[in-house]
C-alpha positions in Angstrom: 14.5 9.7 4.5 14.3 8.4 7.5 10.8 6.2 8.6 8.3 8.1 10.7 6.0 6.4 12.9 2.4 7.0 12.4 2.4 9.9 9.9 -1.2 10.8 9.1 -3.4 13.6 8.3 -4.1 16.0 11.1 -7.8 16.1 12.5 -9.5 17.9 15.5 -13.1 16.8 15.2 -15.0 18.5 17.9 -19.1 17.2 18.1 -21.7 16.3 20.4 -25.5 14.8 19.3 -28.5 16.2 21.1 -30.4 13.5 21.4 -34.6 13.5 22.4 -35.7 16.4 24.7 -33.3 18.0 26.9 -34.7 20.1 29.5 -32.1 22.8 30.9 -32.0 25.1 34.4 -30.3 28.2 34.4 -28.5 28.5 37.6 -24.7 29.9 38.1 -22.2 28.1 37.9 -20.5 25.6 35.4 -22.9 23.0 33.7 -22.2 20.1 31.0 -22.4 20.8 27.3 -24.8 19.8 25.5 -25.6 19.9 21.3 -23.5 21.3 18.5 -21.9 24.4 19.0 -24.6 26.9 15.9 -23.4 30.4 16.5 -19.8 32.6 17.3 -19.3 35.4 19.4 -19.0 38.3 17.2 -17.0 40.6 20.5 -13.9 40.7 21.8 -15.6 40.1 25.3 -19.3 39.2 25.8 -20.6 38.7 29.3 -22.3 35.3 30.4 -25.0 36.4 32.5 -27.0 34.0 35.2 -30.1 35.1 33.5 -32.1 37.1 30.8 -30.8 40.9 31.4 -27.9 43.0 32.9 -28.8 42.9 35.9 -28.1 39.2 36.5 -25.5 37.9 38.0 -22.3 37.9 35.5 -21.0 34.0 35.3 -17.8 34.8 33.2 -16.8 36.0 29.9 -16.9 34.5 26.7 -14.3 35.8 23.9 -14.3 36.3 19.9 -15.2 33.6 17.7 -15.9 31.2 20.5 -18.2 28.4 19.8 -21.4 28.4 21.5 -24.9 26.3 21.4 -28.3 28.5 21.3 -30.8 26.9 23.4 -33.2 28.7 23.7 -34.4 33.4 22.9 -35.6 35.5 24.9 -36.2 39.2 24.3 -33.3 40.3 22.9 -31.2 37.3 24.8 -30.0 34.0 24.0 -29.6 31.0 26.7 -26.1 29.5 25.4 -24.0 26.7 26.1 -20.3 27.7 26.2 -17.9 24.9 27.1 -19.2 23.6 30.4 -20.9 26.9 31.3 -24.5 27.5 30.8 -26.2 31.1 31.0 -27.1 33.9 29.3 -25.9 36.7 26.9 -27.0 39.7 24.2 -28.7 37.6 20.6 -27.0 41.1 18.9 -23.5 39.8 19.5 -23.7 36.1 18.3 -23.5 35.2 14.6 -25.4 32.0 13.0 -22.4 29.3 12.0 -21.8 28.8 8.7 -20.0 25.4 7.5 -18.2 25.3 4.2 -15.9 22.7 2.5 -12.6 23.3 0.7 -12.5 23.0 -3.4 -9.5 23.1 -4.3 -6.3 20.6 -4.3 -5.5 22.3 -0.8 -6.5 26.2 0.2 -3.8 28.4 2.2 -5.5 29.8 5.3 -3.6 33.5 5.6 -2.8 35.8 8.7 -5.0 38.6 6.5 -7.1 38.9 3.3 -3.9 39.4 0.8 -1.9 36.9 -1.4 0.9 38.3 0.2 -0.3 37.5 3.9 1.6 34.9 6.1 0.6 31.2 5.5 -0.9 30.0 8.6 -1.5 26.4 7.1 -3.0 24.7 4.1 -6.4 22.6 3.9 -6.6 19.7 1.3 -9.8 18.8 -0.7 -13.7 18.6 1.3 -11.7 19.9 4.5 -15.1 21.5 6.4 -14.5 24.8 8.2 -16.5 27.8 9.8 -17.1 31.1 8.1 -17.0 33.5 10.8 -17.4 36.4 7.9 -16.8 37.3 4.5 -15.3 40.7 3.1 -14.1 41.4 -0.5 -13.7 37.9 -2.0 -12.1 36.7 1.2 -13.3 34.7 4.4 -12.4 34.6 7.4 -12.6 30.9 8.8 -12.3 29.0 11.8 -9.8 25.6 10.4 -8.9 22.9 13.5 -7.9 25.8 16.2 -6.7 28.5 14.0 -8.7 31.8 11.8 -7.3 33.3 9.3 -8.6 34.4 5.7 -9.4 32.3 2.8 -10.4 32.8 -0.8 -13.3 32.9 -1.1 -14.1 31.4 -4.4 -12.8 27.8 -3.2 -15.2 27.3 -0.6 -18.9 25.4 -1.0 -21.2 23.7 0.2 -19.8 20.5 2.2 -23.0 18.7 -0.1 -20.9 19.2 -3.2 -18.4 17.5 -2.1 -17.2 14.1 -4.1 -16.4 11.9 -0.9 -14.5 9.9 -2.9 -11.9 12.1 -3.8 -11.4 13.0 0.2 -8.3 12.5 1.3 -8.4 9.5 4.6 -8.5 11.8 8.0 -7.9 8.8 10.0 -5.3 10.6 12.8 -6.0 13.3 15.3 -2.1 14.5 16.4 0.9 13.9 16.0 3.3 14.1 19.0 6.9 13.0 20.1 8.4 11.0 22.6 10.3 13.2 25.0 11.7 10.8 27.1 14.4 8.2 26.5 12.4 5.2 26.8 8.7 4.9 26.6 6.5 2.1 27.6 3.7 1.0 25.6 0.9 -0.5 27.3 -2.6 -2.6 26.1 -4.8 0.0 28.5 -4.4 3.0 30.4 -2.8 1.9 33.5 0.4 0.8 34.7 -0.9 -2.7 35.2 -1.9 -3.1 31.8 0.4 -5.5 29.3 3.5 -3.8 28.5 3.7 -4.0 24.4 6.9 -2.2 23.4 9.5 0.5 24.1 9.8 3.3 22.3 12.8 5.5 21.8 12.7 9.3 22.4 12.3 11.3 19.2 9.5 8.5 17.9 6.9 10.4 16.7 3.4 8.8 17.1 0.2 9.0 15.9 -2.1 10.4 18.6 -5.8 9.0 18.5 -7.5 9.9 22.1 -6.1 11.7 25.2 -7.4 11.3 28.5 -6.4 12.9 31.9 -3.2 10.9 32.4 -3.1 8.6 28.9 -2.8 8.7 25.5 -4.2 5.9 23.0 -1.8 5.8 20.0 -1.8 4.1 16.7 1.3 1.5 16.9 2.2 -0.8 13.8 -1.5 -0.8 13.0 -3.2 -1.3 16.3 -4.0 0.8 19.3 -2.3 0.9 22.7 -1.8 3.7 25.4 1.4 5.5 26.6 1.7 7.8 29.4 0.5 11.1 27.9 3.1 13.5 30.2 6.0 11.8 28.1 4.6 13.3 24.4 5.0 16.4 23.4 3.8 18.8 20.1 5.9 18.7 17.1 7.2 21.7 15.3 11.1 22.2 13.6 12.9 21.5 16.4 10.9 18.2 17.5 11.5 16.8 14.4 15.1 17.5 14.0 15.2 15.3 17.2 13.4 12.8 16.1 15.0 12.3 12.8 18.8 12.2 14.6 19.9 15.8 14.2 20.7 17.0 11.0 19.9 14.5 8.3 21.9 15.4 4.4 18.9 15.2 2.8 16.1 16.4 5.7 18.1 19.9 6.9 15.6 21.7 8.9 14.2 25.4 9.1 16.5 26.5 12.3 19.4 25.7 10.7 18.7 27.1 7.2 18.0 29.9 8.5 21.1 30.7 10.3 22.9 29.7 6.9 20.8 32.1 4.9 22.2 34.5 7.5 25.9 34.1 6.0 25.3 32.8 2.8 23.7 34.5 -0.4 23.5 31.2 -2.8 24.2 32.6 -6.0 24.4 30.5 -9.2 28.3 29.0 -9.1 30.9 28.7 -11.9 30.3 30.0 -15.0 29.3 28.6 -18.6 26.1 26.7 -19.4 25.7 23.7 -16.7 22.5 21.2 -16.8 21.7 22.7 -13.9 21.3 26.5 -15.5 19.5 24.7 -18.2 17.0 23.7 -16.0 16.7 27.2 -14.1 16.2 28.7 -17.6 13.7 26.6 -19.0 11.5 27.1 -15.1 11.5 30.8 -16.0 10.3 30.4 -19.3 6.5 29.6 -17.7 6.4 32.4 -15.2 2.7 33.6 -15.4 1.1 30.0 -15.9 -1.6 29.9 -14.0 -1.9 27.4 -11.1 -4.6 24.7 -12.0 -5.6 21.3 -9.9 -3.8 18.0 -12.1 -2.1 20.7 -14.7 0.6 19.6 -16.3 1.1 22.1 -19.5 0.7 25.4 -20.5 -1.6 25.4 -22.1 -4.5 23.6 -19.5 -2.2 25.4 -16.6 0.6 23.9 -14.0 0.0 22.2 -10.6 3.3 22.3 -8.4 4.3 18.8 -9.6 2.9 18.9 -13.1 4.8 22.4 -13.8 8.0 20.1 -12.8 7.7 17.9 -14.7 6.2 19.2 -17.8 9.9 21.5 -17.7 12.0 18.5 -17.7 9.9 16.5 -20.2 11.3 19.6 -22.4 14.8 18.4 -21.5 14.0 15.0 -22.3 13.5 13.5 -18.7 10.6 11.5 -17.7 9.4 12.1 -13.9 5.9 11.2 -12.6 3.2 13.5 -11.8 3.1 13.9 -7.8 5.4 15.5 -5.4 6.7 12.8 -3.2 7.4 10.7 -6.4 9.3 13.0 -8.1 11.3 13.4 -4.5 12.5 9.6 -5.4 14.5 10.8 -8.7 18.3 12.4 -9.1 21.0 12.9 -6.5 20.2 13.9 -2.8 21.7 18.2 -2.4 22.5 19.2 0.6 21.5 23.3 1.2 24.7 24.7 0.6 25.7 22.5 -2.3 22.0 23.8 -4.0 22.3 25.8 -7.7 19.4 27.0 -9.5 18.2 24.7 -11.2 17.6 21.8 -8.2 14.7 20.0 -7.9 13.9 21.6 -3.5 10.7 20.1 -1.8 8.5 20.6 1.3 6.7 18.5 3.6 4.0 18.2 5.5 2.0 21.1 4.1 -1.4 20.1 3.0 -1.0 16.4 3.9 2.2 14.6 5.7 5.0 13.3 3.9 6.8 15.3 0.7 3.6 17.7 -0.6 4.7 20.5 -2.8 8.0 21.2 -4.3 9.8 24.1 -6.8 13.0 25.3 -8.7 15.4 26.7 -7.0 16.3 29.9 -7.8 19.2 31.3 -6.0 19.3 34.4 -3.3 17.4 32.4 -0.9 14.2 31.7 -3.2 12.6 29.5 -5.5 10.2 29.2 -8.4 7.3 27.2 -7.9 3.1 26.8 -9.0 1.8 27.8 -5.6 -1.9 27.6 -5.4 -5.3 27.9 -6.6 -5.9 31.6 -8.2 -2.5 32.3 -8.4 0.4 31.9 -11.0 4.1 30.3 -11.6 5.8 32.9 -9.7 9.2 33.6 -7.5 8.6 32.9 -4.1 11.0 33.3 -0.9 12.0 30.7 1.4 11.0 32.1 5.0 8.2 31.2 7.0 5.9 28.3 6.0 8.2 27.4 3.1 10.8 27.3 5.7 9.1 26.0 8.3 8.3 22.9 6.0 11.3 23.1 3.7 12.1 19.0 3.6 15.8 18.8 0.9 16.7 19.0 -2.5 17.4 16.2 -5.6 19.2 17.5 -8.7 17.7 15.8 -11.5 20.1 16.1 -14.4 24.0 15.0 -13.6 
């Protein structure tokens, strides 16, 4: 696989300190933000008002599950700071922040309150987030920029936390390089020290952006590129940047046009290592997903339920996805049979972070979370979206 500059753990930290005794004047127009956002707006549109009643002047409108500072009550209102806009709105329609911490290996944050629901993303171990409500064992969060619904179960109190078991959170972004050649400079300015060139397709690690500059993380150190020339990543940025269709790193857009045509059913006949493998996966359907499983007796996490199946066949891997991705011959994904070892990246952390059995017909077996079970699961969506290649294990 290819080597990826600056892969790191996505972070948005958003905070501001209030420090001493601010004194504030209501008065239209935008002001400067000040304190930690404490409440949401619990309304699709809630009027910022100029002052403490309807008939004040409205200032703009504020929208559901924005963040917003209380400064101050007043009959029924609350004085709020909303971006760079200070005013006024109705106390009924904000809701007190709560902040909770993920316990759980990683937690899936879902388009809706179902196992079933699309996979928005995942967030690894002591990730905080904001409850925005809770509703029949679910909870609906606020994670970087996106809500969704998590289980409820795996969320507590950021104090009982073990900080040592946090994963490092030392990047903000990752972006690419859109251009063919990028200069990297010592400041933020055309006259600063020109450090390197870097090709388009690099992917960087993204630390700070300001109006026309980004600082970046570069072998180690910091140093600034013009921020115009990087862009977001997703499928299509990466397939650039890792020189169009790698054997081993085929990406989503292209599977899926190959699913389209293709229904990957078990070839040959007889009993193949391979089908070996696929039979002995199914025999632990059920298992229930636990954190560091490896049997099933104490319960599978994704890696361990590998490769507890092929310590049954007499193989030895290591416990950990990205490990196990070093083992057996690279499979391209039409040369895949049940029975290959398929992986994904980038899910709860960067790099190769969960893997399953394939299964034929376009899905896989795999342990996929906390409160779930070893279970089929189809490759579309997030699995797609992070689907990273195949290694078949036994010859």
């Amino acid at each position: 696989m290819p080597k990826i500059r600056g892969y790191g753990l996505l972070t948005k930290a958003i905070g501001f300190s209030l420090v001493g005794l601010l004194l504030f004047v209501t008065m239209p127009g935008p002001a400067m933000a000040a304190g930690t956002p404490t409440h949401w707006v619990t309304v699709d549109s809630l009027r910022l008002r100029d002052g403490p009643g309807t008939s004040h002047e409205v200032l703009t409108s504020l929208f559901q599950d924005e963040e917003v500072t209380v400064l101050g009550k007043q009959e029924g209102w609350a004085n709020v700071q909303a971006g760079d806009w200070e005013g006024w709105v109705s106390a009924e329609y904000l809701r007190a922040k709560v902040r909770k911490a993920v316990d759980a290996e990683f937690l899936r944050l879902r388009a809706f309150p179902e196992l079933n629901a699309e996979i928005l993303t995942q967030a690894p171990y002591g990730s905080i987030l904001s409850v925005l409500e809770e509703k029949d064992g679910w909870s609906r969060v606020l994670f970087h920029d996106q809500v969704g619904w998590m289980k409820s179960e795996y969320l507590t109190d950021p104090a009982n936390i073990d900080p040592a078991s946090v994963p490092p959170t030392e990047s903000t972004l990752i972006k690419f390089v859109t251009v063919d050649a990028l200069n990297v400079r010592a400041g933020p300015g055309t006259d600063s020290d020109l450090l390197e060139i870097l090709p388009g397709g690099t992917l960087v690690t993204v630390l700070e952006e300001q109006e026309s500059w980004s600082r970046i993380e570069l072998s180690g150190e910091e140093a600034w590129v013009y921020r115009e020339y990087l862009s977001d990543t997703n499928a299509d940025a990466v397939v650039a940047a890792l020189g169009g269709e790698p054997q081993i790193n085929q990406l989503p857009e292209d599977i899926a046009t190959l699913l389209a045509s293709s229904e990957h059913l078990p070839s040959g006949s007889g009993e193949s290592s391979n089908s070996v493998v696929f039979k002995t996966a199914e025999k632990y359907l059920g298992v229930p997903y636990v954190w560091g499983g490896a049997s099933p007796e104490e319960g599978f996490d994704c890696s361990g339920y590998v490769m507890y199946l092929f310590s049954e066949l007499g193989v030895s891997l290591p416990h950990g996805a990205e490990a196990i991705s070093q083992y057996g011959t690279p499979v391209e994904f039409l040369d895949l049979q049940p029975g290959d070892v398929i992986f994904f990246q980038n899910t709860y952390r960067y790099g190769v972070s969960h893997l399953g059995i394939w299964a034929g017909n376009n899905t896989f077996i795999h342990a996929p979370e906390p409160g779930a079970n070893v279970s089929y699961e189809e490759l579309k969506g997030f699995y797609l979206d992070h689907y990273w290649g195949a290694r078949r294990i036994l010859p």
